[in-house]
C-alpha positions as CSV (number, residue, x, y, z in Angstrom):
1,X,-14.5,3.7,-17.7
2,X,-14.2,5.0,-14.1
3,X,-10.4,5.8,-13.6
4,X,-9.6,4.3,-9.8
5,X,-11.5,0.8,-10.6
6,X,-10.1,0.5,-14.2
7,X,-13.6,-0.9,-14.6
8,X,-16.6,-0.3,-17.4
9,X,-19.3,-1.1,-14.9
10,X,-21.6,2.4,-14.7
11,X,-22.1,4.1,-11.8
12,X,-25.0,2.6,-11.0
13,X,-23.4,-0.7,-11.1
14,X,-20.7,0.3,-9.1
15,X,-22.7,2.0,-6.2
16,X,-25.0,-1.5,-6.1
17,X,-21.8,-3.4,-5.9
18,X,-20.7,-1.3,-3.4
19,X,-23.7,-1.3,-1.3
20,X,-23.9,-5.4,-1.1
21,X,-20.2,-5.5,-0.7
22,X,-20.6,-3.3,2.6
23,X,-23.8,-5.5,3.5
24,X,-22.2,-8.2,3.8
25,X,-19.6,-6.5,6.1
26,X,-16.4,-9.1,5.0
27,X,-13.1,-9.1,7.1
28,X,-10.9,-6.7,5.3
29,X,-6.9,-6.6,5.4
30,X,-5.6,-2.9,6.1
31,X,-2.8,-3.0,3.9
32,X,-2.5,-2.4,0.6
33,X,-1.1,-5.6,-1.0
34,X,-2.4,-7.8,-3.5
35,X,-5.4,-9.6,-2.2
36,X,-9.2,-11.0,-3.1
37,X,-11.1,-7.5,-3.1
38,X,-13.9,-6.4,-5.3
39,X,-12.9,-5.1,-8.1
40,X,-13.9,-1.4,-6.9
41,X,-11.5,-1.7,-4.1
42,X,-8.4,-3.3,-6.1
43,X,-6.0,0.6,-7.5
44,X,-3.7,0.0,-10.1
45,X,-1.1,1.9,-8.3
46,X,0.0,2.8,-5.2
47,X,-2.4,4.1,-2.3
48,X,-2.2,7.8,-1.1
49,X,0.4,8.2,1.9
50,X,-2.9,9.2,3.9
51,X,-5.5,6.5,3.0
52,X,-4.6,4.0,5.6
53,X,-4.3,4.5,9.6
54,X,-0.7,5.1,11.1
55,X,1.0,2.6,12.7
56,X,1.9,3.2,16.9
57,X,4.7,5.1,15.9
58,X,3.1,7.7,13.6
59,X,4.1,6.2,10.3
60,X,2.2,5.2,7.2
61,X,2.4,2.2,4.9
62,X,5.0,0.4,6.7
63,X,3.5,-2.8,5.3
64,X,3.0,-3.1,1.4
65,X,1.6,-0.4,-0.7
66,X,5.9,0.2,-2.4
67,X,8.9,-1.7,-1.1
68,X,11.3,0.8,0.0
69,X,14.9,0.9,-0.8
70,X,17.4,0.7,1.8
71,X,21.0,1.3,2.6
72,X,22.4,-1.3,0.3
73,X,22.6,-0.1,-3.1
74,X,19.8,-2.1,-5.5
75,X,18.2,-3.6,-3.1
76,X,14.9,-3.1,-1.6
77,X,13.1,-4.7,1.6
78,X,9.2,-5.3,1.7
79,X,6.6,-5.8,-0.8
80,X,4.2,-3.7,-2.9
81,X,0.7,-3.2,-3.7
82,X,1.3,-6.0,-6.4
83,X,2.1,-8.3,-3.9
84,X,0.5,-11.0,-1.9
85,X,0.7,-9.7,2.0
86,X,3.3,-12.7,2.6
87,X,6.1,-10.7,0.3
88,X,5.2,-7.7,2.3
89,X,7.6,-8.7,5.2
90,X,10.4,-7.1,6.3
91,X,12.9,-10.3,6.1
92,X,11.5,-10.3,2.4
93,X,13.9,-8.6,-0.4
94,X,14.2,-8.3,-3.5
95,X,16.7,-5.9,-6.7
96,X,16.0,-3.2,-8.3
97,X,17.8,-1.7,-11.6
98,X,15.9,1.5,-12.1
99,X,13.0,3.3,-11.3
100,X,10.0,1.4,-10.8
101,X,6.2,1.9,-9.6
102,X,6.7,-0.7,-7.2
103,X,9.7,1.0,-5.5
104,X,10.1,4.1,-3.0
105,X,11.8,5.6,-0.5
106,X,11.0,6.5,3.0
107,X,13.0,10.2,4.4
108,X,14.2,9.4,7.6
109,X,16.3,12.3,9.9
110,X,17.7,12.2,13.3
111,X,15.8,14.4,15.4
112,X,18.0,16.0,18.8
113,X,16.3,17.8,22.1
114,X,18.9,19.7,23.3
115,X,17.3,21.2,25.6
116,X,15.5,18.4,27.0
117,X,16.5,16.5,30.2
């Protein structure tokens, strides 16, 4: 079984699908929500903070991938990678009890210049 497609298809199989899937050059969505995707593309977990471009202000995964928790004790703003892109806006939230894949946190610091003018 390969481990990142939680698939039995061989190798073979997989690089075939692979190759038609990027023949046929179909619109992709560049977040990592639950979506239509070949069964190669689809991760059982969270992406890597890395896999997808940064946003204009330098940031990664602002859209799906975990909801993030904010301010508010329990509660968490977004969506996740097991959700359709629609639950992945902003105005979306949603409760948390306890640790949960589908949950993270972002670090976030105030950054001073002093000795800028």
């Amino acid at each position: 079984m390969s481990t990142r497609s939680q698939t039995k298809q061989s190798v073979a199989q997989i690089s075939n699908d692979i190759q038609s899937f990027n023949d046929a050059a179909p619109l992709l969505t560049r977040f990592n929500c639950k979506r239509d995707a070949p069964y190669f593309m689809v991760a059982p977990t969270p992406g890597y903070v890395y896999d997808l471009p940064q946003n204009d202000f330098g940031l990664y995964h602002m859209t799906g991938n975990v909801a993030e928790m904010v301010r508010e004790t329990g509660l968490c703003k977004g969506g996740s990678y097991r959700d359709p892109l629609e639950k992945c806006a902003l105005k979306n939230h949603a409760s948390y009890t306890g640790p949960t894949p589908t949950v993270g946190f972002r670090c976030v610091c105030a950054v001073a210049f002093p000795n800028r003018k």
